[in-house]
C-alpha positions in Angstrom: 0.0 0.0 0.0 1.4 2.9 -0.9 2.2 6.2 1.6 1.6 9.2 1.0 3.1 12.9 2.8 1.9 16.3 2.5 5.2 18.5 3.4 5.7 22.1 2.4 9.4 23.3 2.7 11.1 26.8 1.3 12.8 26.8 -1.8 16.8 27.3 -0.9 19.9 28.7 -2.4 20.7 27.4 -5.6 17.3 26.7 -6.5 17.3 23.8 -4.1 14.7 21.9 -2.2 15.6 19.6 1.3 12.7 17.0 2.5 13.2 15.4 5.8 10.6 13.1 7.2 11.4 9.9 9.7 9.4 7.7 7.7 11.8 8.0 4.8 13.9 5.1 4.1 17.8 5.8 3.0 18.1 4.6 -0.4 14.5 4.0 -1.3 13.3 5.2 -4.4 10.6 7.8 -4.0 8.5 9.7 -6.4 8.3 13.3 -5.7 5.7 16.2 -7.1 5.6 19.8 -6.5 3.4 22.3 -6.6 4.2 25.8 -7.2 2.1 28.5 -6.3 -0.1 30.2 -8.6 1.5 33.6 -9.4 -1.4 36.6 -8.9 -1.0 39.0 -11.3 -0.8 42.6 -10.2 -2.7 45.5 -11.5 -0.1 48.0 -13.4 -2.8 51.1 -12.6 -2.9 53.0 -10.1 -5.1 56.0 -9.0 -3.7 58.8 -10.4 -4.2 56.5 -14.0 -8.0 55.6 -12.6 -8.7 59.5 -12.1 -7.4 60.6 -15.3 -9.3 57.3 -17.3 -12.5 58.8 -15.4 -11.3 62.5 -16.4 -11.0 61.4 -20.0 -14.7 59.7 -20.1 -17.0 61.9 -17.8 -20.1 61.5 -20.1 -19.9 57.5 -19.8 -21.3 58.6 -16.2 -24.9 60.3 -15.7 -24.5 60.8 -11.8 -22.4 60.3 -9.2 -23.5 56.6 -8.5 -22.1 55.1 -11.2 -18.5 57.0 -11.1 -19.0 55.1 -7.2 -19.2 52.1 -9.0 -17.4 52.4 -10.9 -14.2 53.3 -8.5 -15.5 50.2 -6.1 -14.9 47.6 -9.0 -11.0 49.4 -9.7 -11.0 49.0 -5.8 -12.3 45.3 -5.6 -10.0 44.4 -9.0 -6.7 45.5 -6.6 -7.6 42.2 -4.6 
């Protein structure tokens, strides 16, 4: 039957990973499979880019609701 561990370590110097676990035999052969992280992407604008975007297209907006909403889904894609 087959084992399985769930370890999570830090990536060292040189690009290097260490696993240490008791219930690792010395010279066993072991499979191995990592998962890396799933990289976020960051927004590249910021305000001062939002205020002139909003500047540059006042007449998409007919009142001051939907320049709100506008500036809450900027706000909520920063997340």
């Amino acid at each position: 039957m087959n084992s399985t561990l769930h370890l999570k370590t830090k990536v060292l110097e040189g690009n290097k990973i260490e696993i240490k676990d008791a219930n690792l035999v010395v010279g066993e052969t072991v499979e191995i499979f990592v998962v890396l992280p799933e990289k976020q992407e960051k927004s590249t604008s910021n305000i001062l880019e939002t205020i002139e975007t909003i500047r540059n297209h006042r007449s998409c907006f007919k009142t001051n609701e939907e320049i709100d909403q506008y500036l809450g889904q900027e706000r909520d894609s920063w997340n």
